[in-house]
C-alpha positions in Angstrom: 25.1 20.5 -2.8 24.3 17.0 -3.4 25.2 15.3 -7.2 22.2 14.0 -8.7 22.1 10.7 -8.1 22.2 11.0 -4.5 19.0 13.9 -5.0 17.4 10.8 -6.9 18.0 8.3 -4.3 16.8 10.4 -2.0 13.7 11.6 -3.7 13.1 8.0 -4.1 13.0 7.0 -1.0 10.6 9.3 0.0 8.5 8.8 -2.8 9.0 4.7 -2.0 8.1 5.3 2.0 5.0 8.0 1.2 3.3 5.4 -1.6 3.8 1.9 0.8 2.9 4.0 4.2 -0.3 5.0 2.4 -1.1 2.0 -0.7 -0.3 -0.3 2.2 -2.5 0.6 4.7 -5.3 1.1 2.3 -4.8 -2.0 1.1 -4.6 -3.5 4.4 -8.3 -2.2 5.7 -9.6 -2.8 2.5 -8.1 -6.4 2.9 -9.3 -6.9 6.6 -12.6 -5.5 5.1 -13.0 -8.4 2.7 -12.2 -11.0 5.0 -14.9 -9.4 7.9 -17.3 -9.1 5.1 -16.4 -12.8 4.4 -16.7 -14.4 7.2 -20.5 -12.5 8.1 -21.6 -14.4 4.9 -20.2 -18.0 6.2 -21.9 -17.6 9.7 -24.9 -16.4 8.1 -24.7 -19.4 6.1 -23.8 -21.4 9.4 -26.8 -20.0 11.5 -29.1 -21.0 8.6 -28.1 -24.5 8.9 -27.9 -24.8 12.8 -31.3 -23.6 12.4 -32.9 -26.4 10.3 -31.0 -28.8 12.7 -31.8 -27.4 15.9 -33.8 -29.4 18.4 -34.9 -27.4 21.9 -35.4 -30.0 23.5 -31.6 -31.2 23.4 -29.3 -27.9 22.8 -26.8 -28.9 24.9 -26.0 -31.9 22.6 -25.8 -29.5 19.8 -23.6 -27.1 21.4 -20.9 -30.1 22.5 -21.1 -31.0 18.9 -20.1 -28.0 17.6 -16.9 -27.3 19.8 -16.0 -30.6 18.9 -16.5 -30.3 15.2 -16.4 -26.7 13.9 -14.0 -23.9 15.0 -16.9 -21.1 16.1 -18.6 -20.3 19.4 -22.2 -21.2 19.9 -24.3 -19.6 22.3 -28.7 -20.3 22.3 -30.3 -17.7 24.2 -33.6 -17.2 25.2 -36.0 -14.3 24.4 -35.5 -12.9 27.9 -31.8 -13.3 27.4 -30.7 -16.1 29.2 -28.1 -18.4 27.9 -29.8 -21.8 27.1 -26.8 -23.4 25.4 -22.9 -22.8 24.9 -20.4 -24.6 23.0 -17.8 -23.4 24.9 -18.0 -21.9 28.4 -20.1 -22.8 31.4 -24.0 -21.3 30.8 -24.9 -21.0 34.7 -22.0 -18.3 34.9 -22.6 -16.3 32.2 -24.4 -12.8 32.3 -27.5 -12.2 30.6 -27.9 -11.6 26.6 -30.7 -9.5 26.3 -29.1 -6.1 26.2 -26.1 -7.2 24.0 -25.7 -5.6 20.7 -25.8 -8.1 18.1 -29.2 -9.5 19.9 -31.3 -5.7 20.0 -30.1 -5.4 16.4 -31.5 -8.8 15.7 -34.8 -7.7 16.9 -34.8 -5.0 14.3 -33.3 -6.8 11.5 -32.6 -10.0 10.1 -29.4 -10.3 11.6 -27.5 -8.6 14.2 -23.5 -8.2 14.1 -20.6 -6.7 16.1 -17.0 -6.7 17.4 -16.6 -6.8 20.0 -13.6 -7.8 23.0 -14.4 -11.0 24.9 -13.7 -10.8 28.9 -13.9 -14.1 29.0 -11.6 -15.4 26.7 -9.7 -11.7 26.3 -9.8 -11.9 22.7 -11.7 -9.7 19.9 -14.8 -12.0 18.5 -17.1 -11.0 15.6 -20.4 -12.1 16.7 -23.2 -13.2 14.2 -27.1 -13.5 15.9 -30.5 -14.4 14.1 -34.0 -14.4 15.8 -35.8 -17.5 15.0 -39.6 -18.9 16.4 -39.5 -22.7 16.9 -41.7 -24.6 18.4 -43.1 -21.0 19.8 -40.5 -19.8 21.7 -38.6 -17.4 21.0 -34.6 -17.6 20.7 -31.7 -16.2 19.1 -28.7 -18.3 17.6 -25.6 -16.5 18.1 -22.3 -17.6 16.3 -18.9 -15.8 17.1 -15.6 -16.4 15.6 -11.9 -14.6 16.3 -10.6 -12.2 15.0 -7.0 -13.5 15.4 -7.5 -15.6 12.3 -8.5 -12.8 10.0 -6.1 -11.3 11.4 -3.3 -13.4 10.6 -5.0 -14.1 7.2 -4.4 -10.4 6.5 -0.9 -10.2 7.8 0.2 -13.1 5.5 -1.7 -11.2 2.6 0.0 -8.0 3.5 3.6 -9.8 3.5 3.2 -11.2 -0.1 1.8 -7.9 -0.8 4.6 -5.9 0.6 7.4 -8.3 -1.2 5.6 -7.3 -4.6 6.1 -3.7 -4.0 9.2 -3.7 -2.6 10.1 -6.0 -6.0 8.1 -3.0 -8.2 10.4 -0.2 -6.5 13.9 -2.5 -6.1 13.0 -2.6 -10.5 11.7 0.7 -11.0 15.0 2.0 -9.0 17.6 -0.4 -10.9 15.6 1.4 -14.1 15.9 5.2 -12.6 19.4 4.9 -11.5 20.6 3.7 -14.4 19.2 7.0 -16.3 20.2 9.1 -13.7 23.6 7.8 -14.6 23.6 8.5 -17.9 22.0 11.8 -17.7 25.2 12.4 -15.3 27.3 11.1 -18.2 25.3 13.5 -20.7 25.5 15.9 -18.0 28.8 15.7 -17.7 30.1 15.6 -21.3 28.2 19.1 -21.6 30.1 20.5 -18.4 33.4 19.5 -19.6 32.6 21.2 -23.1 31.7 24.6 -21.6 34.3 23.9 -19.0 36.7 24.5 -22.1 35.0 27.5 -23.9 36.0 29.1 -20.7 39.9 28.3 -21.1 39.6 29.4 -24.6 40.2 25.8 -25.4 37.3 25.4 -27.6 35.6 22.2 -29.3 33.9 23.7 -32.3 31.4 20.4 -32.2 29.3 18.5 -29.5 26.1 16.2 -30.1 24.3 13.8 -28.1 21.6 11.3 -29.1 20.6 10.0 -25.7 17.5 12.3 -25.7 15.9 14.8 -27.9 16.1 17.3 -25.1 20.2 16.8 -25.0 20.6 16.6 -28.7 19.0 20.4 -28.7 21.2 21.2 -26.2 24.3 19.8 -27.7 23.3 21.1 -30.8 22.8 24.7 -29.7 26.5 24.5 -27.5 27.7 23.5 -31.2 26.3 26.8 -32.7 27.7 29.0 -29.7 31.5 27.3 -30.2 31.0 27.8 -33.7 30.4 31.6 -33.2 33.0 31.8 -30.4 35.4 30.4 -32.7 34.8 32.8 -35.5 34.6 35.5 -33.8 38.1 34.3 -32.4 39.0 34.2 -35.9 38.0 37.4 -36.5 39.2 39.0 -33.9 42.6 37.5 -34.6 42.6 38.9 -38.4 41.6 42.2 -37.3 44.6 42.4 -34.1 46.9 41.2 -36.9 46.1 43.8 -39.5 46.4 46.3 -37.0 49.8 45.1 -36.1 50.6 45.7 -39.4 49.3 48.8 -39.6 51.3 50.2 -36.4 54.4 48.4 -37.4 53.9 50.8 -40.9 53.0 53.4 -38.8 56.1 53.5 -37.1 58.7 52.8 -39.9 
């Protein structure tokens, strides 16, 4: 049977491993949620801007300046779905746009978004895409960005995070082993006491004043010594009269 600060210890850990398994991965999507969330507002912001400066008759230019100047993919396509301009990967080899996600979702709604796994760069991307009308013809301006960054963002968050708890529990289970040892001591002041109304050697008085819980106790062994003891007494008085009594008897 295991003494009860080891059953502490051991509920604690459970208890320590249950609440950061489930806190910490709640956290974490609700982190990674924030900073998806985040970032779909910036390249909104982005597209708006690309928008107001975009020329069609020089994309190209504008795609070169963005790979030089800002970390995100650009890719102009056309409303059949051909790639008109990329910042970063040749345009004659790519496939064609008209079927991807984020561009049917555009046609329905202001903007179209996904996540989505790049073959040709093998990395996770979150793609951004607006419909515009310029100069009538139809386009879409697609902005992507990767995921690794979030990524990291949330695994840096999720360290500082995890050092906090494991501070809150390394605290919280200084705090609960120290009362766990002194509900041992308490514990076992009250064990040695009954410990010695069992070898008749008996304490007529115990108290505690660590809790109101032990002082009841102690209070109540008290009363049971107490009677012990006079019925001792008693029992004593009565053994000797009767001693008497038969040694009269016998003269």
């Amino acid at each position: 049977m295991l003494r009860f600060q080891d059953l502490v210890l051991r509920k604690f850990i459970v208890l320590f491993i249950v609440l950061f398994l489930s806190v910490g991965g709640i956290v974490y999507y609700w982190i990674k949620e924030f900073y998806i969330s985040e970032l779909k507002d910036s390249l909104k912001q982005d597209i708006e801007i690309l928008a107001y400066q975009l020329d069609i008759k020089d994309l190209d230019s504008l795609a070169t300046k963005i790979r030089t100047k800002l970390n995100i993919i650009l890719t102009i396509i056309s409303k059949d779905g051909d790639v008109l301009a990329e910042s970063h990967f040749d345009k004659s080899t790519m496939d064609n746009h008209r079927q991807r996600k984020e561009i049917t979702d555009a046609d329905k709604s202001e903007y179209g978004f996904i996540i989505r796994h790049s073959k040709t760069i093998d990395k996770n991307l979150l793609y951004m895409a607006k419909k515009y009308n310029i100069d009538n013809k139809v386009i879409y301006i697609r902005l992507a960005k990767e995921l690794k960054s979030i990524d990291k963002a949330v695994y840096l968050l999720g360290l500082k995070i995890f050092g906090v708890i494991v501070m809150f529990f390394i605290t919280t289970f200084f705090i609960v082993y120290k009362l766990s040892m002194q509900v041992q001591h308490e514990a076992k002041r009250i064990l040695l006491f009954l410990k010695a109304l069992t070898k008749k050697k008996k304490d007529n008085y115990i108290s505690s004043d660590y809790s109101k819980e032990f002082a009841q106790i102690t209070k109540l062994l008290t009363k049971v010594s107490q009677i012990l003891i006079k019925q001792d007494k008693q029992k004593a008085k009565y053994t000797s009269k009767l001693k008497i009594s038969n040694e009269q008897k016998d003269d």
